[in-house]
C-alpha positions in Angstrom: 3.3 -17.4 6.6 4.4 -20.0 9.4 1.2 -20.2 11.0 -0.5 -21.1 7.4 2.3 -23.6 6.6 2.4 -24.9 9.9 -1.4 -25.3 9.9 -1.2 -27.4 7.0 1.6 -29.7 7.9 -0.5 -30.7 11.0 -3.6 -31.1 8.4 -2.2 -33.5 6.6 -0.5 -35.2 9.6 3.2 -34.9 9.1 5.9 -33.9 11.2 8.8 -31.3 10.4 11.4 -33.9 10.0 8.8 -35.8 7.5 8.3 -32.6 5.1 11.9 -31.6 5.2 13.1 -34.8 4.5 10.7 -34.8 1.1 11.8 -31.3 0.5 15.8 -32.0 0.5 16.2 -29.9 3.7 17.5 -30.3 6.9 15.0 -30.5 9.5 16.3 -27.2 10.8 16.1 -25.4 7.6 12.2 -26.4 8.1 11.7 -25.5 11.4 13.0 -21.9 10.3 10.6 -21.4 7.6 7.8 -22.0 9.9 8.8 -19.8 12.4 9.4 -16.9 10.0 13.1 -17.0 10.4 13.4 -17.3 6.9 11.2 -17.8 3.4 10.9 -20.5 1.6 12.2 -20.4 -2.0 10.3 -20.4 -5.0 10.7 -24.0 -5.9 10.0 -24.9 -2.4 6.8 -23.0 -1.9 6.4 -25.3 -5.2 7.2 -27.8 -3.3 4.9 -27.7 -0.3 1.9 -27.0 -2.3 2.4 -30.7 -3.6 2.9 -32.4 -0.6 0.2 -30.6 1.0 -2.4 -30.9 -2.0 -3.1 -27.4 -1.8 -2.2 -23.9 -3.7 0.6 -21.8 -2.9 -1.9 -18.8 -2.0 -3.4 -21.1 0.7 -0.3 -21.4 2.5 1.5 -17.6 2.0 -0.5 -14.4 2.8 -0.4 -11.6 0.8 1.8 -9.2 3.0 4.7 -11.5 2.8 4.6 -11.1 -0.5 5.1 -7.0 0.0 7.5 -7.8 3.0 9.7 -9.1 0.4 10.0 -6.7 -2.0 10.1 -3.9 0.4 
């Protein structure tokens, strides 16, 4: 998922500290979600859809999905 979220935050121009700030995160909290270290929740998959004008399939693949429930 990080390299698809990732992707799209350099699309659209921001940086981290830009997308976790509209998000209500710490920059850190951020910068873990797009290396992997940790999902993002529901509402903020939500979220980053919005700010990146964009569905939430285009920025999580299906295997994280599975990873999840497994």
């Amino acid at each position: 998922m990080k390299n698809k979220i990732k992707a799209k935050r350099i699309e659209v121009g921001y940086k981290q500290y830009k997308v976790a700030e509209m998000l209500g995160i710490s920059t850190r909290h951020y910068a873990r979600i797009e290396n992997n270290e940790r999902y993002p929740t529901n509402e903020e998959l939500k979220q980053l859809s919005k700010i990146f004008k964009c569905k939430k399939s285009d920025i999580m693949n299906l295997e994280d999905v599975h990873g999840e429930l497994s």
